[in-house]
VMD Tcl script that builds the backbone (N, CA, C; Angstrom):
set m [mol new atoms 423]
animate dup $m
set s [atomselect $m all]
$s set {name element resname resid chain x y z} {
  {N N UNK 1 A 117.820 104.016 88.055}
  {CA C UNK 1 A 118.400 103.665 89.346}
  {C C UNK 1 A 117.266 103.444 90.345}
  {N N UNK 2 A 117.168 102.387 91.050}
  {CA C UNK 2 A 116.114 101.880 91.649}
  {C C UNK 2 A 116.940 102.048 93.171}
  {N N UNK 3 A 116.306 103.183 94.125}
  {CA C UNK 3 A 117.150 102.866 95.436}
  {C C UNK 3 A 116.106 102.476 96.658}
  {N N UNK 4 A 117.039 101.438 97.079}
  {CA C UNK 4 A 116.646 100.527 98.543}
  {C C UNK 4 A 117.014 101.026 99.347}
  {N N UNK 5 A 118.169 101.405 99.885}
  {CA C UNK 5 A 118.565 101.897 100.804}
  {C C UNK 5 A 119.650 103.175 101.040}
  {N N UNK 6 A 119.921 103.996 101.903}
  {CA C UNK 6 A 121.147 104.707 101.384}
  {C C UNK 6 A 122.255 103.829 100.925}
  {N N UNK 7 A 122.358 102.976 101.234}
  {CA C UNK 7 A 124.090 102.805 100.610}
  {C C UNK 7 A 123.634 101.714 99.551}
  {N N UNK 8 A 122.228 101.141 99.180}
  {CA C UNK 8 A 122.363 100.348 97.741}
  {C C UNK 8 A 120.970 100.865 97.081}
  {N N UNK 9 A 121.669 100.650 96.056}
  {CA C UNK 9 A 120.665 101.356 94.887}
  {C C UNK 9 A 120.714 100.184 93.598}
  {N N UNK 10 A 120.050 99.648 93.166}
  {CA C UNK 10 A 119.893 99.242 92.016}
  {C C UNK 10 A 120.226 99.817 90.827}
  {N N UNK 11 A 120.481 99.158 89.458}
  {CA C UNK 11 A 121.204 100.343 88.334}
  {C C UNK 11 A 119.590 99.162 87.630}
  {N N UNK 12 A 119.272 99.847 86.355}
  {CA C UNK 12 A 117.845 99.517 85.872}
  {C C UNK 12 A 118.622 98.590 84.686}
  {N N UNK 13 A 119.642 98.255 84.582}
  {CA C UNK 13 A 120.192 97.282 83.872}
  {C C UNK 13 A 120.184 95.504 84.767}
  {N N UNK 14 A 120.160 95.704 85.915}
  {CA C UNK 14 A 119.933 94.560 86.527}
  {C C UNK 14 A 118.518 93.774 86.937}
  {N N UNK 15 A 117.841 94.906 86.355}
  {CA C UNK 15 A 116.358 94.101 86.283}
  {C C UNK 15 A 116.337 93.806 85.049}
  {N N UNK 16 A 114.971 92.316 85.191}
  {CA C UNK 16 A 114.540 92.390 83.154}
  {C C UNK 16 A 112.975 92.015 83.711}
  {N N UNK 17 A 112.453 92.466 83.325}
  {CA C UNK 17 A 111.088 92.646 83.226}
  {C C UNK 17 A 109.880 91.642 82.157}
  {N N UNK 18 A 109.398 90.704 82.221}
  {CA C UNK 18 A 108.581 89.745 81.089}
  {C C UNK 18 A 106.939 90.361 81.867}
  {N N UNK 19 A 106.077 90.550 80.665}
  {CA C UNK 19 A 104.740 90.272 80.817}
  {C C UNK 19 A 104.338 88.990 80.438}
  {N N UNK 20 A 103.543 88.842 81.232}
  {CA C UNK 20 A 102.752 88.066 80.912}
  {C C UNK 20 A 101.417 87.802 81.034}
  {N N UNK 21 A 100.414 86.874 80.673}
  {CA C UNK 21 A 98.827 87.030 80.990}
  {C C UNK 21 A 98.929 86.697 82.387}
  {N N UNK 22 A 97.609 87.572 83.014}
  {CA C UNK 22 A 97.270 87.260 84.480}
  {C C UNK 22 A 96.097 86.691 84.966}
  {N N UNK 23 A 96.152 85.921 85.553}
  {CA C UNK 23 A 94.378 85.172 86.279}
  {C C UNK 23 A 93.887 86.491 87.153}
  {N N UNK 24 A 92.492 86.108 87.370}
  {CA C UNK 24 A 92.115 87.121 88.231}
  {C C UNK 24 A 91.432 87.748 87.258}
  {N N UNK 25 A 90.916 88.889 88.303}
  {CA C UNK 25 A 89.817 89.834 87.716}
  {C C UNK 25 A 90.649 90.189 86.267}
  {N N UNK 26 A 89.785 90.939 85.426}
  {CA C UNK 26 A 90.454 92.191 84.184}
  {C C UNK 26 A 89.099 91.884 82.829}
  {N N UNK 27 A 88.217 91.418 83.446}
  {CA C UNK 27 A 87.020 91.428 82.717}
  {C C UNK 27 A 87.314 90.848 81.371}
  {N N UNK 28 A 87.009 90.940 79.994}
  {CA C UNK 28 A 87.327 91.244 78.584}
  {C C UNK 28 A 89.034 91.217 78.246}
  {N N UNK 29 A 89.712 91.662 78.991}
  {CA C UNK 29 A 91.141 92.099 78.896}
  {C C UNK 29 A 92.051 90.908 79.306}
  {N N UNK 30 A 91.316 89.854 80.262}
  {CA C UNK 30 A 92.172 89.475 81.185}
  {C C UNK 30 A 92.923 87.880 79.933}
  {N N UNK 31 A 92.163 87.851 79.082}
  {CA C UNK 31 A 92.474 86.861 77.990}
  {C C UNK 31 A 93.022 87.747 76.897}
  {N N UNK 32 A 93.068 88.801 76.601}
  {CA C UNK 32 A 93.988 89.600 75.540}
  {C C UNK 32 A 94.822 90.371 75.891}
  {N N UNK 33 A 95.455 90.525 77.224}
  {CA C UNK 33 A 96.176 91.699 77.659}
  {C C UNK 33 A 96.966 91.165 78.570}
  {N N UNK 34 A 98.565 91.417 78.251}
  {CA C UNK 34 A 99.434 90.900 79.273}
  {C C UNK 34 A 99.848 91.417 80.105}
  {N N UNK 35 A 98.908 91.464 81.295}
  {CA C UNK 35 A 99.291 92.387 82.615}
  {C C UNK 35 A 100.382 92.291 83.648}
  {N N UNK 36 A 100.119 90.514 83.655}
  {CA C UNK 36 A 101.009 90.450 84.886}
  {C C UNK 36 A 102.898 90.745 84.803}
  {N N UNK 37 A 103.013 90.696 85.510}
  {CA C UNK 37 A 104.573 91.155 85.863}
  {C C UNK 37 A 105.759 90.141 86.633}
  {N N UNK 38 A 106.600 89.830 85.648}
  {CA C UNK 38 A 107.574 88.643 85.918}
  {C C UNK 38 A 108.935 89.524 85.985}
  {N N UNK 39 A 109.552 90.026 87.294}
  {CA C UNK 39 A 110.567 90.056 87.725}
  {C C UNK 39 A 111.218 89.596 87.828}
  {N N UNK 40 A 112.805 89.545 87.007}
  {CA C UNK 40 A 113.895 88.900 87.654}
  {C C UNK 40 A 115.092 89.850 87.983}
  {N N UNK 41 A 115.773 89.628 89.014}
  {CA C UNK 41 A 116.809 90.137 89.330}
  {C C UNK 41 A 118.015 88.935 89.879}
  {N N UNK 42 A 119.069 89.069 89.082}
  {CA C UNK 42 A 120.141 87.938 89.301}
  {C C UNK 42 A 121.421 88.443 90.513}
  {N N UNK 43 A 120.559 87.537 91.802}
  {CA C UNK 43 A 121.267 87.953 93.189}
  {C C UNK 43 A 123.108 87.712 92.817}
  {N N UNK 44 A 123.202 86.275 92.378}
  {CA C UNK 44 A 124.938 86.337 92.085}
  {C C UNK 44 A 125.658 86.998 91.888}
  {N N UNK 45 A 124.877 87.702 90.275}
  {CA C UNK 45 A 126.052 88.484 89.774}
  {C C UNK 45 A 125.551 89.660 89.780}
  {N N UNK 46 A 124.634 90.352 90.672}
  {CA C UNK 46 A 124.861 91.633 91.212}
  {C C UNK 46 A 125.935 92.723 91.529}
  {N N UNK 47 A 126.149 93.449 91.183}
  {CA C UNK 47 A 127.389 94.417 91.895}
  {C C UNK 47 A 126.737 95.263 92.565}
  {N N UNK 48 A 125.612 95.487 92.959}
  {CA C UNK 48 A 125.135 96.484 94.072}
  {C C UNK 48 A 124.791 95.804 95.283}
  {N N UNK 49 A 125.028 94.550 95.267}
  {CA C UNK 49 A 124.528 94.491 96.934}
  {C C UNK 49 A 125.903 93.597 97.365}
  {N N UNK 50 A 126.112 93.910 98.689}
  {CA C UNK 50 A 127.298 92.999 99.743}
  {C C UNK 50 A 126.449 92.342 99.515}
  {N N UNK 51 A 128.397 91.420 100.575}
  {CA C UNK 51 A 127.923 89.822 100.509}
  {C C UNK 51 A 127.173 89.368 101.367}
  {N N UNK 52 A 127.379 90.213 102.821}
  {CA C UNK 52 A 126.029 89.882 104.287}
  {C C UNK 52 A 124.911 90.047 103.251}
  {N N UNK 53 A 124.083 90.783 102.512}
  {CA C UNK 53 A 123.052 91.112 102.111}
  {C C UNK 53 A 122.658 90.433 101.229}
  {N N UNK 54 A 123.694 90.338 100.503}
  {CA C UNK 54 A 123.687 88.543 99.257}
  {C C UNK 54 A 122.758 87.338 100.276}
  {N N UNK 55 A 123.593 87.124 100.982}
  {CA C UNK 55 A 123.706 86.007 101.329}
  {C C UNK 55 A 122.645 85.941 102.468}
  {N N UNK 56 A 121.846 87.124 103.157}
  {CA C UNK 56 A 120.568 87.017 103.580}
  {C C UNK 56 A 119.402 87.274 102.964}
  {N N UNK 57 A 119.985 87.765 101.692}
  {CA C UNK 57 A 118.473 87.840 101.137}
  {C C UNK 57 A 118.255 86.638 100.176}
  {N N UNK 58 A 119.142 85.536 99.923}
  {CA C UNK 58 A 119.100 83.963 99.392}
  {C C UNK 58 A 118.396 83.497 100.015}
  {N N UNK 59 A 118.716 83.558 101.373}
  {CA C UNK 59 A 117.632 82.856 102.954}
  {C C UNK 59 A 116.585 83.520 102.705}
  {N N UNK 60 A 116.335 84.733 102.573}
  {CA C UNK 60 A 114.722 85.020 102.839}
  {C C UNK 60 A 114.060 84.591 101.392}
  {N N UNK 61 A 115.043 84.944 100.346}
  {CA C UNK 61 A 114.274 85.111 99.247}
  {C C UNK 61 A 113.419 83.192 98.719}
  {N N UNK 62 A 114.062 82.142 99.366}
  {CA C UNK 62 A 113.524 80.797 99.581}
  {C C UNK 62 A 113.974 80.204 98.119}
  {N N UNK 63 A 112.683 80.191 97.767}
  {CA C UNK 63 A 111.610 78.969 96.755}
  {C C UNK 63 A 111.908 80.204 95.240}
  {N N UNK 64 A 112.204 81.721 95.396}
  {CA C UNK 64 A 111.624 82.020 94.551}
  {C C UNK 64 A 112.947 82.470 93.798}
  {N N UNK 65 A 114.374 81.845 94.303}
  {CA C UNK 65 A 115.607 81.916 93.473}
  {C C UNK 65 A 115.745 80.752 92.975}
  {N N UNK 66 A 116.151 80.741 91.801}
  {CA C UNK 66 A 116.661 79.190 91.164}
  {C C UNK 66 A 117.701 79.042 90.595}
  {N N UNK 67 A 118.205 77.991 90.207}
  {CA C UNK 67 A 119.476 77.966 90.553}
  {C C UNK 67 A 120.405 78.278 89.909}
  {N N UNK 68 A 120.345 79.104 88.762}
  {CA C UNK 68 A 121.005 80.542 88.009}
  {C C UNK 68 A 121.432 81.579 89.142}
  {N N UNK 69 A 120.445 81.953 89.779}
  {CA C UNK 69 A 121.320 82.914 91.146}
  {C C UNK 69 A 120.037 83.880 91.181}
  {N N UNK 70 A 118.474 83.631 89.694}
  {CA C UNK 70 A 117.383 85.377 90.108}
  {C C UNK 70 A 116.424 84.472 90.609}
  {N N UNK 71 A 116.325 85.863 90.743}
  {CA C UNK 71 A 115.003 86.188 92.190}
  {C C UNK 71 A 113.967 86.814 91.474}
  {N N UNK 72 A 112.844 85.617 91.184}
  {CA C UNK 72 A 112.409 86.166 90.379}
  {C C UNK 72 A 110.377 86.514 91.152}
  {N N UNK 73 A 110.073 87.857 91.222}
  {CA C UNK 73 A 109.172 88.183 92.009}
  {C C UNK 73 A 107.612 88.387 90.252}
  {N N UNK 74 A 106.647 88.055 91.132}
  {CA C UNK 74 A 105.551 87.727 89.506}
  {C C UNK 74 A 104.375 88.792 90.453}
  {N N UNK 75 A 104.046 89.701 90.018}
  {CA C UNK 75 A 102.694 90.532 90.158}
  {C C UNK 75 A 101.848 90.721 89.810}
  {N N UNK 76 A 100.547 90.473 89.936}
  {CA C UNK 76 A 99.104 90.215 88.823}
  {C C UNK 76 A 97.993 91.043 89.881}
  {N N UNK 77 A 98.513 91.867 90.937}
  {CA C UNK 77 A 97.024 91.800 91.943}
  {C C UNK 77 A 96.566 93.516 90.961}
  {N N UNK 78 A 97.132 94.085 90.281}
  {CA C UNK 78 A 96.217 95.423 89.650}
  {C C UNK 78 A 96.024 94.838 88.013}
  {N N UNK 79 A 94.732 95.587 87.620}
  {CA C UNK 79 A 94.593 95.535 86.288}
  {C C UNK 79 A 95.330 96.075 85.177}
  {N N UNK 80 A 96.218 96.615 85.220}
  {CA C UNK 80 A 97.368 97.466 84.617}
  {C C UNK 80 A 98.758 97.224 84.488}
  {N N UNK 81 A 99.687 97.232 83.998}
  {CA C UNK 81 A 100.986 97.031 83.801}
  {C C UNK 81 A 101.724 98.018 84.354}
  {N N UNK 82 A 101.177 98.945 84.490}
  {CA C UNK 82 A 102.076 100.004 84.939}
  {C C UNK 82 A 102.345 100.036 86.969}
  {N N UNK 83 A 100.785 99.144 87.135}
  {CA C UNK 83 A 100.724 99.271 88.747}
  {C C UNK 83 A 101.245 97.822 89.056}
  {N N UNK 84 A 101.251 97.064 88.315}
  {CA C UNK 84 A 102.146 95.393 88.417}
  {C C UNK 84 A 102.996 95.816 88.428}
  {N N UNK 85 A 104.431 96.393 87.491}
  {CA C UNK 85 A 105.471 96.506 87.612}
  {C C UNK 85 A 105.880 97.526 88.653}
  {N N UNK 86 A 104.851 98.809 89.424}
  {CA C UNK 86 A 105.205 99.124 90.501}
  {C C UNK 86 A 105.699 98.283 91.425}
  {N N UNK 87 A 104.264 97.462 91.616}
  {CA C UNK 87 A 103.988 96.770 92.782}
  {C C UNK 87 A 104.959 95.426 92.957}
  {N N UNK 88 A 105.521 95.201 91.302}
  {CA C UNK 88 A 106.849 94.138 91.253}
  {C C UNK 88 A 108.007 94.821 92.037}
  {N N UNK 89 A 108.480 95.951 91.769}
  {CA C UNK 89 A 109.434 96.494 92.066}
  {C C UNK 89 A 109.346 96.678 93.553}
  {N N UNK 90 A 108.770 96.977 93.668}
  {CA C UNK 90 A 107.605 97.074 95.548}
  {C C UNK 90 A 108.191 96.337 96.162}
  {N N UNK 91 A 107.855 94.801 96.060}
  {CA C UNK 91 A 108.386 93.437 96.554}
  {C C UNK 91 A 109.487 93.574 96.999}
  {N N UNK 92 A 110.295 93.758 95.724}
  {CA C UNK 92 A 112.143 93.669 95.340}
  {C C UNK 92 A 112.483 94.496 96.530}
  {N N UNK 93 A 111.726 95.958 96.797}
  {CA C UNK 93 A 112.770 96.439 97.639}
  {C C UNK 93 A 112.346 96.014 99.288}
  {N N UNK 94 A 111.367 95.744 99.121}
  {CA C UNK 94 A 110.683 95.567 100.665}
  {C C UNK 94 A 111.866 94.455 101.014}
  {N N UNK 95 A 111.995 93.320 99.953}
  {CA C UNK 95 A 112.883 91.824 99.787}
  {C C UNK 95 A 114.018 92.235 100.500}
  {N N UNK 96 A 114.874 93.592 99.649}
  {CA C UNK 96 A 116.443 93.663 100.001}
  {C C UNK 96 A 116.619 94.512 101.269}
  {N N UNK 97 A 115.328 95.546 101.464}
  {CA C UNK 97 A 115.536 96.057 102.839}
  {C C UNK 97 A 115.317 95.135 104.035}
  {N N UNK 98 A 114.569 94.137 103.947}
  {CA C UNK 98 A 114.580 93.693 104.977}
  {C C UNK 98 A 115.890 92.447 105.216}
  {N N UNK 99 A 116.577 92.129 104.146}
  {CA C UNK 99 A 117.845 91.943 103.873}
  {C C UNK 99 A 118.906 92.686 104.581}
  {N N UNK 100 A 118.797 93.583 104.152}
  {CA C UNK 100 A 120.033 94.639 104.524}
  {C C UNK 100 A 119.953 94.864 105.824}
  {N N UNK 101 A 118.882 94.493 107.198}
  {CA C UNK 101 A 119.178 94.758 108.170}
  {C C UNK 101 A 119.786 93.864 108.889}
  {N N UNK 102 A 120.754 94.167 109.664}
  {CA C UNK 102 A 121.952 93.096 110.141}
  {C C UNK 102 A 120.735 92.558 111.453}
  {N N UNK 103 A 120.967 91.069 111.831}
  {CA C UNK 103 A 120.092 90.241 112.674}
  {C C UNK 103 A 120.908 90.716 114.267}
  {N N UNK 104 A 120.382 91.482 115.405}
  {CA C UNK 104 A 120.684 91.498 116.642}
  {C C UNK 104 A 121.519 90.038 116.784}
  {N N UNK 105 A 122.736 89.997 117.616}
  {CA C UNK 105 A 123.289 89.119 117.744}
  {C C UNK 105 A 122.691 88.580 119.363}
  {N N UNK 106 A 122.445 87.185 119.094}
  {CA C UNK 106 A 121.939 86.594 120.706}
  {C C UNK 106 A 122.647 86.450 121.261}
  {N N UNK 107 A 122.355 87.064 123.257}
  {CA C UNK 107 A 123.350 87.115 123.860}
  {C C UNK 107 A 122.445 85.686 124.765}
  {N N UNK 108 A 123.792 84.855 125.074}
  {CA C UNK 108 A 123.050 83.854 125.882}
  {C C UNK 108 A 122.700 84.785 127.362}
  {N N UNK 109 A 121.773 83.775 128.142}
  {CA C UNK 109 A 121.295 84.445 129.176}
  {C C UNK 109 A 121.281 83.052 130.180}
  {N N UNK 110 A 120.862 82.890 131.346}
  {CA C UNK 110 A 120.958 81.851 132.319}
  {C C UNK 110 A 119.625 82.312 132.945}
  {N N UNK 111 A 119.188 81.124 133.667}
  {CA C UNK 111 A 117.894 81.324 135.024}
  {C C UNK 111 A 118.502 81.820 136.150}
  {N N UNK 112 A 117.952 82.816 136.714}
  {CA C UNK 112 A 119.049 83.138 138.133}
  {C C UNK 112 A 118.446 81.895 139.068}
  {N N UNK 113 A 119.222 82.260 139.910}
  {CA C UNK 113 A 119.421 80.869 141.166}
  {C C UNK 113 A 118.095 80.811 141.669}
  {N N UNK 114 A 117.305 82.080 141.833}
  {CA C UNK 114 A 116.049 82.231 142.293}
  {C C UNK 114 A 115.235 81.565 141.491}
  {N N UNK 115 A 115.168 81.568 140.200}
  {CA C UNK 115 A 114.459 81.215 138.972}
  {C C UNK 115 A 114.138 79.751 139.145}
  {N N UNK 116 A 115.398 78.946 138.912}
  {CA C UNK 116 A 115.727 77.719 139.123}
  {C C UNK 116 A 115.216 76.823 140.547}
  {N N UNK 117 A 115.565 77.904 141.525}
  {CA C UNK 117 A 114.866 77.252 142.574}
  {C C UNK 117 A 113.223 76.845 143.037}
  {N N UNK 118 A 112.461 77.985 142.532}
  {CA C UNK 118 A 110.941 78.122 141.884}
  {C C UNK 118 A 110.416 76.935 141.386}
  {N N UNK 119 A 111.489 77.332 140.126}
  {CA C UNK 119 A 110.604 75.515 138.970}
  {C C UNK 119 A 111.365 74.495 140.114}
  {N N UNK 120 A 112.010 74.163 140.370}
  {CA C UNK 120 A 111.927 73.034 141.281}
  {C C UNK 120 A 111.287 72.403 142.462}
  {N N UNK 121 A 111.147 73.537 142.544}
  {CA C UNK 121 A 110.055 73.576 144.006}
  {C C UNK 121 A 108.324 73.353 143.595}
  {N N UNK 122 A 108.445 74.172 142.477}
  {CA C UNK 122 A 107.284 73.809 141.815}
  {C C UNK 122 A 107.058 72.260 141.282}
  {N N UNK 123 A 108.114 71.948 140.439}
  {CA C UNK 123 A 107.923 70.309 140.357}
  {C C UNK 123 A 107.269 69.677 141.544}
  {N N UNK 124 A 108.468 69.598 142.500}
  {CA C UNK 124 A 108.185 68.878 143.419}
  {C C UNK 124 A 106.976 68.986 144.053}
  {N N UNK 125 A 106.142 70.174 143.916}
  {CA C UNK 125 A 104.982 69.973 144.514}
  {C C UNK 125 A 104.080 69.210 143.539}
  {N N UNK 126 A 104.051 69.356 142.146}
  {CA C UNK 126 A 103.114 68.954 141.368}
  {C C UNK 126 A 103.602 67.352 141.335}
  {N N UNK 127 A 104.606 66.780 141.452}
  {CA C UNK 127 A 104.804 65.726 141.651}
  {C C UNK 127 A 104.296 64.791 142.967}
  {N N UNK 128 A 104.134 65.834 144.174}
  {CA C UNK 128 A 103.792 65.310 145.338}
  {C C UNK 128 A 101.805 65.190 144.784}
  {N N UNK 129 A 101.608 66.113 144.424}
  {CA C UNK 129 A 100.318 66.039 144.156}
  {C C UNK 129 A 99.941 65.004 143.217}
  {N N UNK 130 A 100.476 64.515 142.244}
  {CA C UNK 130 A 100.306 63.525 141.553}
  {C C UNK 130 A 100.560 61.962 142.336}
  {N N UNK 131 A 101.729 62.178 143.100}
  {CA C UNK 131 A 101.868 61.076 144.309}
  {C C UNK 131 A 100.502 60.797 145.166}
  {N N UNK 132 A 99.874 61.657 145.678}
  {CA C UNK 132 A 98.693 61.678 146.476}
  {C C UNK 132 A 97.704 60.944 145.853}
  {N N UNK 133 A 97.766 61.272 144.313}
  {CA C UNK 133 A 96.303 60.488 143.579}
  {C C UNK 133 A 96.435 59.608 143.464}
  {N N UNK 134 A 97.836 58.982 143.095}
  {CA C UNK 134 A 98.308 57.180 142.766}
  {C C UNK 134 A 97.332 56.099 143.913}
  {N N UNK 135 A 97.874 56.968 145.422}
  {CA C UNK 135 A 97.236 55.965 146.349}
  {C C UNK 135 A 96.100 55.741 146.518}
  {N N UNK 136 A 95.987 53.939 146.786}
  {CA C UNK 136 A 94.896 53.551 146.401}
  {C C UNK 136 A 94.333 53.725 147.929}
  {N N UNK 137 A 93.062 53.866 148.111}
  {CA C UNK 137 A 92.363 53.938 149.555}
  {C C UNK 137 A 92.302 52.176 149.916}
  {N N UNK 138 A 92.692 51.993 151.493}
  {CA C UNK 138 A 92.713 51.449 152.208}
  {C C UNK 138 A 91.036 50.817 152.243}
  {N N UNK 139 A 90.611 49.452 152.312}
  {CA C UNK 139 A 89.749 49.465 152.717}
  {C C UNK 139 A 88.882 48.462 153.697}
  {N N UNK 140 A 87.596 49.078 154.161}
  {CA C UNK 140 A 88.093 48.472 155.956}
  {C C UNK 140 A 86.652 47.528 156.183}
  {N N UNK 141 A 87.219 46.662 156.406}
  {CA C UNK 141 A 86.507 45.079 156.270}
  {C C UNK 141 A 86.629 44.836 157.927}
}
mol reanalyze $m
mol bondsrecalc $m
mol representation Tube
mol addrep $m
């Protein structure tokens, strides 16, 4: 059981886990040893997460769902398998917590009358000032 948040938890049947070889450092190893870490987790047919949370973590999750429904997160930055698939799992939850937080709803707002009156007044001066430079000087013959 993998938990994100109090009210969702992952069951370890909804991950599947692939190694694979990783670029990057690993000296000797990095051509015989399959470090890196290929996460998938299939957002669709999940039963642990709502649908607000579904359906914001599709938006965040971008480029890296396809079009089966997983989310599939790849880890190569440690030399080890054991700290890739941490650091896979890492991702996943950082992914759904920041999912799971509902977006402040925007409240519209207006310029007060004072506000409005300012920038206009302000125009008009920068406009008068730009008026001033147009004119051409008079000249006296």
């Amino acid at each position: 059981m993998l938990r994100i948040t109090r009210d969702i938890a992952l069951d370890e049947s909804e991950l599947a886990e692939q190694f694979v070889r990783a670029s990057g450092p690993g000296g000797q190893n990095v051509n015989k040893v399959s470090t890196a870490v290929q996460l998938r987790f299939n957002v669709f047919a999940s039963p642990s997460l709502p649908w607000d949370v579904r359906e914001r973590l599709i938006k965040l999750a971008g480029n890296r769902i396809n079009s089966a429904g997983e989310l599939m997160i790849t880890a190569q930055r440690h030399r080890t398998q054991a700290q890739n698939r941490a650091d896979a799992r890492d991702k996943l939850t950082g992914l759904i917590r920041a999912a799971a937080l509902r977006p402040k709803p925007r409240k519209k707002t207006r310029p007060s009358t004072v506000a409005r009156r300012r920038r206009l007044t302000s125009k008009r001066q920068h406009g008068e000032l730009k008026r001033t430079r147009a004119k051409k000087p008079t000249s006296l013959d």
